[in-house]
C-alpha positions as CSV (number, residue, x, y, z in Angstrom):
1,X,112.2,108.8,97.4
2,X,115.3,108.4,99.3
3,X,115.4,111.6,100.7
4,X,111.4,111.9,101.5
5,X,112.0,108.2,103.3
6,X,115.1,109.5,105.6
7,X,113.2,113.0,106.1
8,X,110.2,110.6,107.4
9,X,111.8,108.1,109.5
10,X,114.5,111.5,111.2
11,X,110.9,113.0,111.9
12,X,109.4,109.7,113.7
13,X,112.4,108.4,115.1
14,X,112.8,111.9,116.7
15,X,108.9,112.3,118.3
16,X,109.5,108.2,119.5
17,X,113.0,109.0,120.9
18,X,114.4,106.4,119.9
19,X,116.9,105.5,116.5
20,X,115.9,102.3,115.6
21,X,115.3,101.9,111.6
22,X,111.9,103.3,111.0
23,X,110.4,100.8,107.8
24,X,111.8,98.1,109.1
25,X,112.2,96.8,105.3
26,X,108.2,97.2,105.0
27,X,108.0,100.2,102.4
28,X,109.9,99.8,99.3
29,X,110.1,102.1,96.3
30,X,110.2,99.8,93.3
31,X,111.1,101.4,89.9
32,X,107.8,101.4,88.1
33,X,109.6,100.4,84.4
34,X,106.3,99.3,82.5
35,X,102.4,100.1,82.5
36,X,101.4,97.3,83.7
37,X,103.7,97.8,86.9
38,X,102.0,100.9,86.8
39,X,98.6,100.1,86.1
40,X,99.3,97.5,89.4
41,X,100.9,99.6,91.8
42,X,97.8,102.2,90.8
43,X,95.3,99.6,91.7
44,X,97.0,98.4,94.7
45,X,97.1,102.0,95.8
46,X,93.7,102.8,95.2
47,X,92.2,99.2,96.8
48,X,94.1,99.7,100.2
49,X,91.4,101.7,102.0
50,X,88.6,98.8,100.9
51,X,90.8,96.5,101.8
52,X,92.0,97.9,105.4
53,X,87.7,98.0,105.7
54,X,87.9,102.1,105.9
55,X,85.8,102.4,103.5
56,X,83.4,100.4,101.9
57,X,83.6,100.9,98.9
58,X,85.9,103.2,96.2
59,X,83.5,106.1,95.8
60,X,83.8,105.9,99.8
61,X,87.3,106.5,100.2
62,X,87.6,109.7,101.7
63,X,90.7,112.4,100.5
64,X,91.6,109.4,97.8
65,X,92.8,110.1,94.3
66,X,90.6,107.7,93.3
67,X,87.5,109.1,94.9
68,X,88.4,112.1,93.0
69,X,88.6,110.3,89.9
70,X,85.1,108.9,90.3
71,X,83.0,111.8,91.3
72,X,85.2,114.4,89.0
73,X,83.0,115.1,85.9
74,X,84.2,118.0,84.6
């Protein structure tokens, strides 16, 4: 994750011109040691476009892994 995070912020800093720390300390990646870390981090994940009112509900959530979850009956 270290690598994709500094590949990300080189990228942005570079179209912004500027050098300043990208995250700014908001996006972590926590180790992920148990399932119920897991089991959270996957809800979390999977509630953020309902929550940012992009969708309205789950099954509405556009290019999601969730969405894909839901509707995937094979």
């Amino acid at each position: 994750m270290c690598c994709l995070n500094e590949t990300v912020a080189s990228m942005a800093n570079k179209e912004d011109d500027c050098n300043s720390q990208f995250w700014e300390g908001g996006f972590r990646s926590p180790a992920l040691l148990d399932e119920k870390a897991l089991l959270s981090r996957m809800a979390y994940v999977d509630l953020n476009p309902v929550r940012a009112k992009m969708a309205a509900t789950l099954g509405e959530s556009n290019f999601t892994s969730i969405q894909e979850r839901i509707f995937d009956h094979t």
